[in-house]
C-alpha positions as CSV (number, residue, x, y, z in Angstrom):
1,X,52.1,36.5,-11.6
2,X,50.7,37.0,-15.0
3,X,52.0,39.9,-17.5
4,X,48.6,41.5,-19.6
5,X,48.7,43.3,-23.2
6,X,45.2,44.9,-22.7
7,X,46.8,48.3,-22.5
8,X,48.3,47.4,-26.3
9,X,45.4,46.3,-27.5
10,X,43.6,49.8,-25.7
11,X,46.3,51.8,-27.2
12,X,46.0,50.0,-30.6
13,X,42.0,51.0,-30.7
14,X,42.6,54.6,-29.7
15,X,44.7,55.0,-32.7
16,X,42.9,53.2,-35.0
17,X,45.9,50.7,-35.3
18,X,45.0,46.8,-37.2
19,X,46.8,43.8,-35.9
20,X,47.8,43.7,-39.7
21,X,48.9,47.2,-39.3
22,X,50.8,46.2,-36.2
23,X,52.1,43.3,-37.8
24,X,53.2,45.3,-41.2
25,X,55.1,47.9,-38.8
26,X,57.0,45.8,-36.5
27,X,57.4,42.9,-38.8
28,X,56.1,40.4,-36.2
29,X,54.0,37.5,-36.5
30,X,50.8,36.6,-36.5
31,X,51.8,33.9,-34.2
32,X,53.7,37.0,-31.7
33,X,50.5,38.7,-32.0
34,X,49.0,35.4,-31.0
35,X,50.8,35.5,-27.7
36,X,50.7,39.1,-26.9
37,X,46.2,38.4,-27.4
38,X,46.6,35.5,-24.6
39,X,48.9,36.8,-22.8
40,X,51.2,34.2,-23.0
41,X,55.2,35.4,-22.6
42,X,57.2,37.4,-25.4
43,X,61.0,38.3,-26.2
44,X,61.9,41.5,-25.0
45,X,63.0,42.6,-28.2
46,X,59.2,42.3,-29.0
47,X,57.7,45.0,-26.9
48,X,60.6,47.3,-27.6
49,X,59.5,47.0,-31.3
50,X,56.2,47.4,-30.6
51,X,57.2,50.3,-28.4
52,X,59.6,52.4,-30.9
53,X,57.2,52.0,-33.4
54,X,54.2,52.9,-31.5
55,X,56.6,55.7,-29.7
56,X,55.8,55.1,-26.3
57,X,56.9,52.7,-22.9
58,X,57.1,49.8,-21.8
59,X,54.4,50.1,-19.3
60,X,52.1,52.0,-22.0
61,X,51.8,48.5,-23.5
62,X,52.1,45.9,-20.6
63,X,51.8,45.1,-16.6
64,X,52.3,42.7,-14.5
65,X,49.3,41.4,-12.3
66,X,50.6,39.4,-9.5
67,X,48.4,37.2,-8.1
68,X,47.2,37.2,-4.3
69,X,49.8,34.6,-3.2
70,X,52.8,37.1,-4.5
71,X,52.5,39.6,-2.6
């Protein structure tokens, strides 16, 4: 199981949205940003940031992808 930002990173293109502007809105790292481009694991508190910012859900911004064996 593996959780993937690509719908961010979508949502961020559709809107015309920078990392930088990303960053300079949420106040998160470059380093957070990092982790959310490789899909490593983040806080919580991270995505809600991104998502009251951005004004929109949880799953407008991430999924899970399981992988054959969990299911």
């Amino acid at each position: 199981m593996a959780v993937s930002y690509k719908k961010l990173f979508k949502l961020m293109i559709d809107r015309d949205i920078k990392k930088k502007d990303l960053k300079d809105m949420t106040g998160l790292s470059y380093g957070t940003i990092a982790k959310l481009e490789k899909g490593s694991n983040v806080e919580i508190g991270v995505l809600d940031k991104i998502c009251v910012k951005l004004g929109c859900q949880l799953s407008d911004v991430a999924e899970i992808i399981f992988d054959e064996d969990d299911c």
